[in-house]
N, C-alpha and C positions, 0 to 999 in steps of 0.2 A: 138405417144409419141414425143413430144417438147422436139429439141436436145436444151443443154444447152450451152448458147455462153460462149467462153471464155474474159476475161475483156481486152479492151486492153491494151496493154501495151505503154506508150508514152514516148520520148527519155527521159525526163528527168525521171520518176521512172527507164529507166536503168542507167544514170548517178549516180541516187542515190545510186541501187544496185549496180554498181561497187566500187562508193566509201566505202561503208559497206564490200564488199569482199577486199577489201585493208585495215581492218584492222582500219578506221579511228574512227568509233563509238568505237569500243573496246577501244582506247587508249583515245579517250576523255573521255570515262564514269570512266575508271582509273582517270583520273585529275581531273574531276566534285568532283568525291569519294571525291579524298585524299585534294580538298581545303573546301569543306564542312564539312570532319573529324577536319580539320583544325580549323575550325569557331565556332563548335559545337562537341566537343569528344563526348558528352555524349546520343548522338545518337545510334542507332542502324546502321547496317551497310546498304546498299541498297537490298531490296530484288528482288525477279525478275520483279516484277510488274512497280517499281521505274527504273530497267534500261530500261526496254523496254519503258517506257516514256521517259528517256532519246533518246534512236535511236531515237522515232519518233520527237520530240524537233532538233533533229541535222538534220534529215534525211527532215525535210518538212523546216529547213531553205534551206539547198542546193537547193531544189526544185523548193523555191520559187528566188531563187539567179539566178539558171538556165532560169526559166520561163519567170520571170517575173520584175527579176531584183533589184538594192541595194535598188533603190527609192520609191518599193512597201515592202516592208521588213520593220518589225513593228513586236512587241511581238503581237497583236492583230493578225494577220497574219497569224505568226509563230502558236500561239494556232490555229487557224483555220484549219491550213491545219495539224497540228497532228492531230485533233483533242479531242481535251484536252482545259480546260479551260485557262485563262491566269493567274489564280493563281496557275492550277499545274504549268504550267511553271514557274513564280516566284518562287517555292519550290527548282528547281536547277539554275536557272538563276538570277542575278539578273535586265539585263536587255537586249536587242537589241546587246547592245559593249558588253556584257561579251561573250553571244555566238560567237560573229563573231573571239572575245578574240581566244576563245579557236581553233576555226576551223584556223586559221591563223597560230597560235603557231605550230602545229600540222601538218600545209602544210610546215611551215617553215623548225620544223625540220627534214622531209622527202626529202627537198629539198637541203638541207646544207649535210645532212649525205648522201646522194646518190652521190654528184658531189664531196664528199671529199674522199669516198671510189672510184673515178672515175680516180679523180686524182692519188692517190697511184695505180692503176690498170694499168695507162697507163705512168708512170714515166719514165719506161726503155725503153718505144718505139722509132724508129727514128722522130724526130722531124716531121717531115709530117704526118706520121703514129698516133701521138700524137697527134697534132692538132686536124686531123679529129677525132679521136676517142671520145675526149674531145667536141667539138663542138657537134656531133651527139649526144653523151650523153645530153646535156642541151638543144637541140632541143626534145631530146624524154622526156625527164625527164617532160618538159613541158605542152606535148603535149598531155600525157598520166599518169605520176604517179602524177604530182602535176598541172592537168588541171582547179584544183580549184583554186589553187596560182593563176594563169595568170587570171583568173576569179575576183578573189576578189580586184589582183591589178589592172583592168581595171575598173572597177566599184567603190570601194571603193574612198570616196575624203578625201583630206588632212585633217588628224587626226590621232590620236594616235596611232589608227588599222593601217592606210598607213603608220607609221613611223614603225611599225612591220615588214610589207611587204620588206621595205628599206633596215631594216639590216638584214635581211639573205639575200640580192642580194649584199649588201655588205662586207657579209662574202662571197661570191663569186667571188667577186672580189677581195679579199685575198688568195682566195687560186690559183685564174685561176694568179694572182703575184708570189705566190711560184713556183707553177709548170714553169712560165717563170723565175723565177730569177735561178732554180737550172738547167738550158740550158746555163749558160753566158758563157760557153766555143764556142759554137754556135751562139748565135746572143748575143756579148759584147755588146755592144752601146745603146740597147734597155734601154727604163725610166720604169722598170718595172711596176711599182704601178700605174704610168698613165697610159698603153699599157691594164693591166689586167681593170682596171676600166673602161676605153673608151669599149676595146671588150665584158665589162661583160654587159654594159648597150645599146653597139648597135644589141649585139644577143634578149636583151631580145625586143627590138622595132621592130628586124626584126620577131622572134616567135608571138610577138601580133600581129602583120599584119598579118602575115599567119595564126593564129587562128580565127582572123575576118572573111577569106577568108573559111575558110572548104576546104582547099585543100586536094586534093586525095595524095594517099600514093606515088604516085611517084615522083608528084608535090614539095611535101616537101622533098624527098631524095635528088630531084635534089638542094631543093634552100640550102639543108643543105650543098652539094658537093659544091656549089658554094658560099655558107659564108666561109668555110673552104681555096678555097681555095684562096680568096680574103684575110683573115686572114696570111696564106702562106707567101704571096707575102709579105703582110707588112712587117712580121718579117726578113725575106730574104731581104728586103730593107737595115734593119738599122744594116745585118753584118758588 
């Protein structure tokens, strides 16, 4: 009897699968829903056959985003590798930008709510304690819950989608200001809103390097220990 092989598995169907255990198909096919209810009330609602084209629609763009990259990424593509024609896809998409629309929206707001709940978590810490805590968060946040954000905004060129990507790194740099303005008994002198925006956009140039690189888990503690406490130092400068 002929054992039966098992299929392989290749990084990117687990990339995909993580991203589905995180929750991100569930919350897009919610917004797919509710802008399509939007367009057309007189619809029925989606059945199960309609979401599960959905995942695969979300699940073989990521795939192909991972693989193969923005500049093979085409609705032709995308139906391909669901496998589904490209007018099912047309039935939820309307085109290339609407998908990417959605998966961005959706990295955005896992990325703004994680560092905002980050910041109130580590408010009362001693400002060193702070720092790192703060830092390490937006290096892991990166690294692991929104590794498609760093994805899209690498790849992605200037357009409407990269103007997406923009402002939640700039609501980041609003809040990495508060949490510095509301220290001014500790470092007075500091220009907040310049200090937050320089640190919010040299962490993110230092995390894309080090995602280019596939650094091992110690590799990036360390360069995390050592953004942190380069960061330190500035602030302790401009007591």
């Amino acid at each position: 009897m002929s054992t039966k092989l098992k299929p392989q598995v290749t990084p990117q169907d687990k990339f995909a699968a993580r991203i589905q255990r995180e929750c991100l198909v569930d919350k897009l096919k919610s917004q797919v829903k509710k802008k399509k209810d939007t367009q057309a009330p007189s619809r029925t609602p989606l059945q199960s056959r309609a979401q599960t084209t959905i995942d695969e629609i979300l699940l073989a763009t990521v795939r192909i985003l991972v693989r193969d990259g923005y500049d093979e990424l085409n609705t032709n593509h995308i139906a391909a590798e669901a496998d589904i024609s490209v007018s099912t896809l047309y039935q939820y998409f309307a085109d290339k930008s609407d998908v990417l629309e959605a998966l961005i929206k959706i990295q955005s707001e896992l990325l703004v709510s994680r560092f905002e709940k980050g910041v109130a978590d580590h408010a009362a810490k001693p400002l060193p304690d702070a720092v790192q805590s703060l830092i390490t968060l937006m290096f892991e946040i990166h690294r692991s819950d929104t590794r498609l954000f760093s994805l899209l905004r690498r790849q992605i060129p200037s357009s409407e989608q990269f103007n997406l990507l923009d402002r939640a790194l700039d609501r980041i740099a609003e809040l990495l200001t508060f949490a510095l303005k509301v220290r001014q008994q500790e470092i007075p002198s500091v220009d907040y809103k310049r200090t937050g925006f320089l640190m919010t956009y040299a962490f993110i140039g230092i995390i894309d390097a080090a995602l280019k690189q596939n650094m091992s888990d110690s590799e990036y503690r360390d360069l995390t220990s050592a953004t942190a406490e380069m960061s330190l130092a500035f602030l302790n400068s401009q007591r």
